[in-house]
Z-matrix of the N, CA and C atoms (Angstrom, degrees):
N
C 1 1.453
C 2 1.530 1 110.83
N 3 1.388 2 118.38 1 -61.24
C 4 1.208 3 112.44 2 168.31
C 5 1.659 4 142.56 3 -66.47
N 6 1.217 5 105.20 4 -14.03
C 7 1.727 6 126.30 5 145.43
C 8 1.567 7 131.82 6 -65.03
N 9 1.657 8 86.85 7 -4.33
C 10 2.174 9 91.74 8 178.04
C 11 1.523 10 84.54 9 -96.70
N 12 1.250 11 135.77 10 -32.39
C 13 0.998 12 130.67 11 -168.24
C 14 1.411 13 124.69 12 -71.50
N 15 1.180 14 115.06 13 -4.75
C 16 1.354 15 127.49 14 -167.82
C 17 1.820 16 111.96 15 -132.86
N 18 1.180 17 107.19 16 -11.52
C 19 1.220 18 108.50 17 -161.01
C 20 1.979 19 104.47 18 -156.54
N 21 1.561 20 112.75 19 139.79
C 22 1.208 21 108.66 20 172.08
C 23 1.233 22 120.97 21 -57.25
N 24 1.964 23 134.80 22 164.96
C 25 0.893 24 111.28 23 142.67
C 26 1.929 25 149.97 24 -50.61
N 27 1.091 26 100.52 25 -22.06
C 28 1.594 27 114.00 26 156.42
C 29 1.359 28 123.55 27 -90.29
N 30 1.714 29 121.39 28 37.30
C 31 1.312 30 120.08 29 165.96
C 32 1.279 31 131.54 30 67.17
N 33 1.534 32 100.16 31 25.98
C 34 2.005 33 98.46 32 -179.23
C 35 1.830 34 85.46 33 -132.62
N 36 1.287 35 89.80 34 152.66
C 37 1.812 36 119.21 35 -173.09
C 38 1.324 37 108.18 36 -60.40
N 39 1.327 38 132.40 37 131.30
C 40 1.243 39 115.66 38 -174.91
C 41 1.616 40 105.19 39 -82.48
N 42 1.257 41 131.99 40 175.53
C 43 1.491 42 117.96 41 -162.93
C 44 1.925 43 126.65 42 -88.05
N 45 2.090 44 89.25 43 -9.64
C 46 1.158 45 93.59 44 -171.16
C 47 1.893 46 112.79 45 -66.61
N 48 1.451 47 104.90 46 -25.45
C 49 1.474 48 136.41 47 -171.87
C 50 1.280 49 95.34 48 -81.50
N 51 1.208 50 141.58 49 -2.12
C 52 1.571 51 142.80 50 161.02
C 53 1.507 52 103.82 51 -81.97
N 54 1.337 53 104.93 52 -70.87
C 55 1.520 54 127.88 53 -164.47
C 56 1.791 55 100.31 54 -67.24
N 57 1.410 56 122.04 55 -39.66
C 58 1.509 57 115.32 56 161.51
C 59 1.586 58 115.05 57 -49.37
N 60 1.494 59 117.58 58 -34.28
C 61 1.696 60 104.86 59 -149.17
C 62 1.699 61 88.91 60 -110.69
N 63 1.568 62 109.43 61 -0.19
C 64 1.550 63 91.01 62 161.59
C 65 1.414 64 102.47 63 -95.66
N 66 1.457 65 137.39 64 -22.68
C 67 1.350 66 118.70 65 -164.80
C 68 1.725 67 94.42 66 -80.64
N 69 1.111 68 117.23 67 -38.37
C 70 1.524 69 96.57 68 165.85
C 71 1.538 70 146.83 69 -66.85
N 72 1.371 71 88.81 70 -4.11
C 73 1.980 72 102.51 71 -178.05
C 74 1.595 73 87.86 72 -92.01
N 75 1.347 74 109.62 73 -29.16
C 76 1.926 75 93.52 74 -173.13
C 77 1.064 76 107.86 75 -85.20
N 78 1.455 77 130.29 76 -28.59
C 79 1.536 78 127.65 77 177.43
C 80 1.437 79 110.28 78 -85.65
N 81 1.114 80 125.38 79 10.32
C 82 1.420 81 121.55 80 151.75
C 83 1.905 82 114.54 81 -88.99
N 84 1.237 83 92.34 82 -49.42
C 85 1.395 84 103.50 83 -166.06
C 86 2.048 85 100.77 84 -62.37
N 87 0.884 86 108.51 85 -19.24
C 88 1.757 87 116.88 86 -178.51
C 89 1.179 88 92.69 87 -90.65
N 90 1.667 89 153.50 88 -29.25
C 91 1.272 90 134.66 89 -162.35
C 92 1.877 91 90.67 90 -94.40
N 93 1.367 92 107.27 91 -49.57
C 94 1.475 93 94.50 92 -176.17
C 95 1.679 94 119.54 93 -62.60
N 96 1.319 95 107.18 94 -21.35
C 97 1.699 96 109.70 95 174.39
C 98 1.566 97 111.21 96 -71.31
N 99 1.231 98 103.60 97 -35.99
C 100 1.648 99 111.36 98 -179.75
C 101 1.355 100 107.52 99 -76.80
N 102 1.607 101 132.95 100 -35.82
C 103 1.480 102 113.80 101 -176.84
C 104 1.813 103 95.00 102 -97.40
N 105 0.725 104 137.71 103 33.29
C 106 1.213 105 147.23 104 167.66
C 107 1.638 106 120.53 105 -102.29
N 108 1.340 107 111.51 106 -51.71
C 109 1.551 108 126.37 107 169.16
C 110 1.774 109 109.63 108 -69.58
N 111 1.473 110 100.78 109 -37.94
C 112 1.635 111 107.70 110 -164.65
C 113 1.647 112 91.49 111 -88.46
N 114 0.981 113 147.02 112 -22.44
C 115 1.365 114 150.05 113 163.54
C 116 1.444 115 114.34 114 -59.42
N 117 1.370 116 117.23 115 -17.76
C 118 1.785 117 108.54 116 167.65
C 119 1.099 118 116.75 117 -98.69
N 120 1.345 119 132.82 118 -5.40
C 121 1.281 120 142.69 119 165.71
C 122 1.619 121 105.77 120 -67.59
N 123 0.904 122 125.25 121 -26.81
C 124 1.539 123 118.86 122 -170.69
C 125 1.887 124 99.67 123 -75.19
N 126 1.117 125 76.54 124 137.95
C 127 2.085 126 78.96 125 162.55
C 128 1.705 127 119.41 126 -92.96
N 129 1.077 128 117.02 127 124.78
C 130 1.030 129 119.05 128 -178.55
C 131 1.592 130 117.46 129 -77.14
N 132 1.420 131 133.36 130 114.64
C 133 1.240 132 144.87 131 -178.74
C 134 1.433 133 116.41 132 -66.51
N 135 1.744 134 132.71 133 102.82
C 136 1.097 135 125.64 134 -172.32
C 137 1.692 136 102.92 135 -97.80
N 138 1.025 137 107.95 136 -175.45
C 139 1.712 138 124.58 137 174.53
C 140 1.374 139 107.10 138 -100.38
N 141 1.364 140 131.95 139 113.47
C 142 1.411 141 116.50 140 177.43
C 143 1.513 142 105.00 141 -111.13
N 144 1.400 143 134.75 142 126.35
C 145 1.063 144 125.94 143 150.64
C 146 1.861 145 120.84 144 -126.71
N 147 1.549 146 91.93 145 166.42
C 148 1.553 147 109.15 146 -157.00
C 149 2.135 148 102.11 147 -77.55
N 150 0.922 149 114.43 148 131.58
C 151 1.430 150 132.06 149 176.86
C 152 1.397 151 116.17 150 -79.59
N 153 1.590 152 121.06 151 -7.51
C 154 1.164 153 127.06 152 -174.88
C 155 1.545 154 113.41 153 -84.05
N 156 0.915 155 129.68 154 117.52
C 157 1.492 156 158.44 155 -167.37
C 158 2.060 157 87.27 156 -47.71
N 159 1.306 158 112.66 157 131.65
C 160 1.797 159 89.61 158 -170.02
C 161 1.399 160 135.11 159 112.40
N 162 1.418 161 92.29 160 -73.50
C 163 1.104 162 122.88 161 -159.97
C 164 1.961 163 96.89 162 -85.79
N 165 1.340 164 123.32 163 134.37
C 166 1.263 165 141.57 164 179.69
C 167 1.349 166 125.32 165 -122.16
N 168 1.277 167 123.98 166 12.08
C 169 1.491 168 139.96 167 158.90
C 170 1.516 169 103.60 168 -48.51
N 171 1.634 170 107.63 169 124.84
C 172 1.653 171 127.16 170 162.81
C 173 1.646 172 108.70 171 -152.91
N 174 1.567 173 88.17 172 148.44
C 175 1.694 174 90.06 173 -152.42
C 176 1.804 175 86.96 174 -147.71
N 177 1.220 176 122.09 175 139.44
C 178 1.312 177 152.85 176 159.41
C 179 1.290 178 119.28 177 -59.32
N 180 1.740 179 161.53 178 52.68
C 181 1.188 180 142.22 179 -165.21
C 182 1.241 181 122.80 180 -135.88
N 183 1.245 182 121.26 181 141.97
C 184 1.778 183 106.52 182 170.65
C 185 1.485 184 118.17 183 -64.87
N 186 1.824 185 128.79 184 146.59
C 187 1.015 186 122.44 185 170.39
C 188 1.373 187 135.29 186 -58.81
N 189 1.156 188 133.72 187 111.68
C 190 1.927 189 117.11 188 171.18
C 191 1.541 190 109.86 189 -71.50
N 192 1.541 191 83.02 190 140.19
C 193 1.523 192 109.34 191 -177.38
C 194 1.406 193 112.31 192 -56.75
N 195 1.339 194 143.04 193 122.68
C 196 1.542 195 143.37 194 -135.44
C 197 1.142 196 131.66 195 54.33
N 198 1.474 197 120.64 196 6.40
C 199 1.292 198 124.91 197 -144.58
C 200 2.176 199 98.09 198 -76.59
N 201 1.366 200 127.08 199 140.28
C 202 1.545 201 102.25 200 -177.53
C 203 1.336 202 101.47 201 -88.63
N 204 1.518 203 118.76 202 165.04
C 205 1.138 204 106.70 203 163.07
C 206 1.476 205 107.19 204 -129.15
N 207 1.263 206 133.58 205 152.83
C 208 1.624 207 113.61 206 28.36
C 209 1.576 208 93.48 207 -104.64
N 210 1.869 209 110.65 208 146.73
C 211 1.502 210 102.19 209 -159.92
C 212 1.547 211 93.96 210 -102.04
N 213 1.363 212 90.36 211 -151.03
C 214 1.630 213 94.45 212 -172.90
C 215 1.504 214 127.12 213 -86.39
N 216 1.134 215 134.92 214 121.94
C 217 1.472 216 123.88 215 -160.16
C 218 1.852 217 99.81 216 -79.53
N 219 1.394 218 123.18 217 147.94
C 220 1.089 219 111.43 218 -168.95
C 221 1.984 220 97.53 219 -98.34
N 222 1.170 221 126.94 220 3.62
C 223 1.159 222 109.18 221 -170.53
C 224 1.660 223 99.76 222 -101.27
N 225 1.549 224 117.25 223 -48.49
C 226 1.444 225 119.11 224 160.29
C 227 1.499 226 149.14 225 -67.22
N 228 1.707 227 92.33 226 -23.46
C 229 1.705 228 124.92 227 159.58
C 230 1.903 229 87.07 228 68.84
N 231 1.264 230 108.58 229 15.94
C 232 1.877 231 91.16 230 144.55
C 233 1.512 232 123.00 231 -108.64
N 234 1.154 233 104.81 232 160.85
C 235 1.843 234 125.10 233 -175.74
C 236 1.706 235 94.55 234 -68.07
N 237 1.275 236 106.93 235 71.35
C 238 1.930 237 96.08 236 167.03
C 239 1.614 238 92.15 237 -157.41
N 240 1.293 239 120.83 238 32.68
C 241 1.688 240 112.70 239 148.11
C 242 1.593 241 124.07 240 -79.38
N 243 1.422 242 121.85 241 123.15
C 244 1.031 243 126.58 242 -168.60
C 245 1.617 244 127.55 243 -136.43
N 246 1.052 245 146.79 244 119.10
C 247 1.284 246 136.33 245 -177.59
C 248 1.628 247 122.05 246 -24.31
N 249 1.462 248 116.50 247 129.29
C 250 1.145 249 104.02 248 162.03
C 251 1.520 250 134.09 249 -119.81
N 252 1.159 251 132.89 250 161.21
C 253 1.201 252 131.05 251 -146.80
C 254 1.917 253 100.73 252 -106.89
N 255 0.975 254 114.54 253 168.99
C 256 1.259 255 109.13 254 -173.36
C 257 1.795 256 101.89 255 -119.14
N 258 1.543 257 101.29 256 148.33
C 259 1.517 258 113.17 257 -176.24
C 260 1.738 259 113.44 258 -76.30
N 261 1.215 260 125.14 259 96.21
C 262 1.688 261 122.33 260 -179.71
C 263 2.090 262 106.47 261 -49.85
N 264 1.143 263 103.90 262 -2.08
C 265 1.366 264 108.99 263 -179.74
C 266 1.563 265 112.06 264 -81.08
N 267 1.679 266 107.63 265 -73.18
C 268 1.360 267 116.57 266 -166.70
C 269 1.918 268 103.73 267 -116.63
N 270 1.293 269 108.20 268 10.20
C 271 1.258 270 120.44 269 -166.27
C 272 2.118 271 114.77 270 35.44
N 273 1.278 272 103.07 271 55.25
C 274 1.253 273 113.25 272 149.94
C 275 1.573 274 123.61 273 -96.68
N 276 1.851 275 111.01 274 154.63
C 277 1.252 276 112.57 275 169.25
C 278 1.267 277 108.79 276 -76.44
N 279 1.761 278 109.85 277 138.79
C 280 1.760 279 119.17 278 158.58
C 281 1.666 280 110.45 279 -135.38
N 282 0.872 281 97.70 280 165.64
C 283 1.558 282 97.10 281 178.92
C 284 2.225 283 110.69 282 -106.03
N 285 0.890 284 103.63 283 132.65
C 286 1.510 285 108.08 284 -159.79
C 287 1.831 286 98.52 285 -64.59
N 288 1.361 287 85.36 286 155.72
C 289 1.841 288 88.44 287 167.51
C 290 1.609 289 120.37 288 -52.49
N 291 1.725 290 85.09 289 -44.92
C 292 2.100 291 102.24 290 -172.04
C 293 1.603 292 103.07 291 -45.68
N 294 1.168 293 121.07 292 -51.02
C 295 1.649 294 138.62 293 161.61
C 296 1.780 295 118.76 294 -38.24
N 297 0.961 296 120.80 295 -23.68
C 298 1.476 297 120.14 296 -146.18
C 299 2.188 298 86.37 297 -133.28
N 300 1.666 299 95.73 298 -8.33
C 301 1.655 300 72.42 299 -175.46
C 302 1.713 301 127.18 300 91.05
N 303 1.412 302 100.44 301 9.23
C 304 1.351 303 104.21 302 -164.35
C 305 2.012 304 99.65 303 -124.49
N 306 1.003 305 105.41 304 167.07
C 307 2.156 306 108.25 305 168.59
C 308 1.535 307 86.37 306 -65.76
N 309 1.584 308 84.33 307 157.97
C 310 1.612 309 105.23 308 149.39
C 311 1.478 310 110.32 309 -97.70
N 312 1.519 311 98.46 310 -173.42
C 313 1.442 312 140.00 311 -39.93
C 314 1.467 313 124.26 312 -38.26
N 315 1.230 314 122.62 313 139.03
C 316 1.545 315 122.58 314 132.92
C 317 1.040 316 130.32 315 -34.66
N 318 1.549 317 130.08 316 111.41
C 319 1.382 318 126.13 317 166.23
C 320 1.905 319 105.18 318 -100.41
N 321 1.428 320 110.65 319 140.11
C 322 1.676 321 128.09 320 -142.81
C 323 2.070 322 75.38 321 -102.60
N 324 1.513 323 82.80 322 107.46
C 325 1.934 324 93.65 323 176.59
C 326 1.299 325 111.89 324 -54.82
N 327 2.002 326 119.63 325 -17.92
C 328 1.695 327 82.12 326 -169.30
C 329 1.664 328 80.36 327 -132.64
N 330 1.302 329 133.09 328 52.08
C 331 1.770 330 131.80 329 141.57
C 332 1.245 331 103.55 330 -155.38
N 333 1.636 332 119.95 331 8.05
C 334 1.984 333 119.43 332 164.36
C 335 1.261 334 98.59 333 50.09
N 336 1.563 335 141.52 334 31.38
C 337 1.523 336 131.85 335 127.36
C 338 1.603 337 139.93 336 -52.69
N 339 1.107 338 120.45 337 113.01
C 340 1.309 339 115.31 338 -167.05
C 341 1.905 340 111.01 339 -59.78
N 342 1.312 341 103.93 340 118.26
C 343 1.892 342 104.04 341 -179.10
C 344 1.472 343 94.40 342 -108.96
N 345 1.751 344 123.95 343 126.02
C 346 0.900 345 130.96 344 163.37
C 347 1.475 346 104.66 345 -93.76
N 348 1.415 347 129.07 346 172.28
C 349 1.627 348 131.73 347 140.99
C 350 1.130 349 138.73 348 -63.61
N 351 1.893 350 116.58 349 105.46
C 352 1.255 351 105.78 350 175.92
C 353 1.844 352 87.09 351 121.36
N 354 1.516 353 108.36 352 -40.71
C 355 1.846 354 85.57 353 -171.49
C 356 1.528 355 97.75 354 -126.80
């Protein structure tokens, strides 16, 4: 019963089931092109914190395009603000060893999980 509906009795597609499964392959393919293009427009919000020994400045911002790093922290007014990475443990911000000048791994000061770069 539900195969007459879709199909002749001699086994060919009837045409509405053509013209349905292209308007749905194109209205898919336009939603993923559209949240795809409209998805680089967003700025992505990093974690910035300050490298200065002391100093406890952390700040929320998207990156500017050229921007150098590490920039200037505004509470200590030295060049050691730097992205920070987040702990896969307790999901806190830290700033990596690779950053600070030191070997890896990172061990995460407040659940002592080792955070490498990249995993």
């Amino acid at each position: 019963m539900l195969k007459n509906m879709f199909t002749y009795d001699d086994g060919g597609v009837k045409p509405w089931v053509k013209y349905a499964a292209l308007v749905i392959a194109v209205g898919a393919g336009g939603y993923f092109v559209y949240t795809g293009w409209s998805s680089e427009d967003a700025s992505q919000e990093v974690t910035m914190m300050c490298l200065t020994e002391g100093c406890d400045y952390k700040t929320s911002r998207p990156l500017e395009f050229g921007e150098v790093l590490p920039a200037k922290c505004p509470k200590c007014g030295k060049n050691s603000l730097v992205p920070a990475f987040t702990c896969k443990g307790c999901g806190k911000p830290l700033i990596l060893n690779e950053d600070r000048g030191l070997k890896p791994p990172t061990i995460c000061p407040y659940c002592g999980k080792e955070v490498w770069y990249g995993r």
